[in-house]
Steps between C-alpha positions, in 0.01 A plus 500: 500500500904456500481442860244230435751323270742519706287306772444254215893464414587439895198224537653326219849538611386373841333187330847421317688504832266313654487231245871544462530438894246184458725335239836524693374351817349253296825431336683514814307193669688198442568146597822385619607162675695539834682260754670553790746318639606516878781382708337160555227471293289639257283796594255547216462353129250645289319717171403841609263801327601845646582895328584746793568439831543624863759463703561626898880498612617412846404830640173538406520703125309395200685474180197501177706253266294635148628228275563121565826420672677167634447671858075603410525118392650378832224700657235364293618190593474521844124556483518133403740327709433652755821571604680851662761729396704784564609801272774710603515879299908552401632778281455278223190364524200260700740216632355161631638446772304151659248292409320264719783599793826395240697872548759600321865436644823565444517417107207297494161691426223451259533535108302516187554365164310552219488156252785423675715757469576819755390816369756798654187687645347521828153273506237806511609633178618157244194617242333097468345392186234213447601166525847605755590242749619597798737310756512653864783334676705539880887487422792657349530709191707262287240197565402365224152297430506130470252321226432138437345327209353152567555212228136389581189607642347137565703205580465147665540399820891389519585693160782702460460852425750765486430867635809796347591801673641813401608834634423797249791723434368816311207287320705174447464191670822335646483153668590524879637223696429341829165698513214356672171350375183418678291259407238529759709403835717323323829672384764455201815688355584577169815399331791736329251533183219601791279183421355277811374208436195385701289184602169489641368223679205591628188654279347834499547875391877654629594849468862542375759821567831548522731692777828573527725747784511842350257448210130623477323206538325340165127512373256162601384213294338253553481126372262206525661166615209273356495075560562322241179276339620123472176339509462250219233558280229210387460411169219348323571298212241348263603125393556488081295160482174506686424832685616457855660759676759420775641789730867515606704738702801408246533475196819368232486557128709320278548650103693624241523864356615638163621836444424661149844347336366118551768480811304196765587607869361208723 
């Protein structure tokens, strides 16, 4: 009989842990935005769903990555993009060492931060939490991310709109001079408060971003250039006296108003 309860007590235990084990990997499956930003261009841009991953170095080993990381999101990633890269095992941790070909050189390499800011631990074992975004980028360790705000979305052809840039400094943004901003293939710097102002002459939906020598390069817009409607509109006007309706592509209206203190404005 006792060693019948005691079959009973272990059965239950076994349930717990498994339910237990159920709940954390549930928990542990997140969904985290990531970009990457290369050399020249931008690698990947994108919302991924991931929990554990796998990762094989450069010779060969597999690393099991049990919770999500920036580097299990970099792998995830790939899936996507389509693009390779190359994991290098130091005494500190899984190091990227290339992706798509761009190796790490001299100071240059590839680095993570985490809603823009570097976290001091290697990329296999930053713990990420839902909703992190991620910014892969090739350069040094002191560059800093570029951002730019647009003053509109929608604009007509031949209006003015201004696009800012910043650098952020430890979660502030600072306005950077002389950076570069394209407007499709069309390019513009910013001024000392890191504002360039732009024209567009010819309709149609741009993509805007900003570059500048040692930064990481900035996120993409975009912004519809749209014609401007100057057709006249026809107006139909029924005559006071007998009925008869005349149409007219102008129109002038001659009158007084009054506002509510009795004051006539012709």
């Amino acid at each position: 009989m006792q060693s019948k309860y005691i079959l009973i007590i272990i059965s239950v235990i076994a349930i717990i842990l498994l339910f237990c084990t159920s709940v954390s990997y549930a928990s542990d499956t997140i969904t985290v935005s990531i970009r990457i930003e290369g050399q020249h261009s931008t690698i990947w841009n994108g919302t991924i769903t991931f929990s554990n991953s796998t990762i094989v170095d450069s010779n060969g080993k597999t690393h099991n990555l049990d919770k999500p990381t920036p580097l299990g999101a970099l792998a995830q990633a790939s899936k996507y993009g389509n693009f390779q890269y190359e994991v290098k095992s130091t005494a500190i941790g899984l190091y990227l060492n290339s992706i798509n070909g761009e190796s790490a050189k001299g100071a240059s390499g590839w680095i993570y931060l985490i809603d823009y800011s570097m976290p001091m631990r290697s990329a296999d074992t930053y713990p990420l939490k839902d909703g992190d975004y991620i910014l892969w980028s090739y350069g040094g360790l002191n560059s800093k991310p570029l951002s730019i705000s647009v003053s509109s979305t929608s604009v007509f052809v031949g209006e003015q709109f201004t696009v800012n840039v910043n650098y952020l400094d430890r979660g502030r943004g600072k306005p950077l001079y002389g950076a570069t901003v394209y407007v499709g293939n069309k390019e513009f710097t910013t001024n000392s408060n890191g504002v360039a102002h732009v024209t567009i002459t010819i309709e149609g939906e741009y993509q805007i971003y900003a570059e500048s020598a040692g930064y990481i390069r900035s996120e993409k817009k975009k912004i519809n250039i749209i014609q401007r409607d100057t057709t006249e509109p026809d107006i139909t006007v029924l005559h006071p006296h007998d009925g008869d309706t005349f149409t007219t592509n102008r129109i002038i209206v001659n009158g007084t108003a009054k506002d509510q203190s009795g004051i006539k404005y012709v």
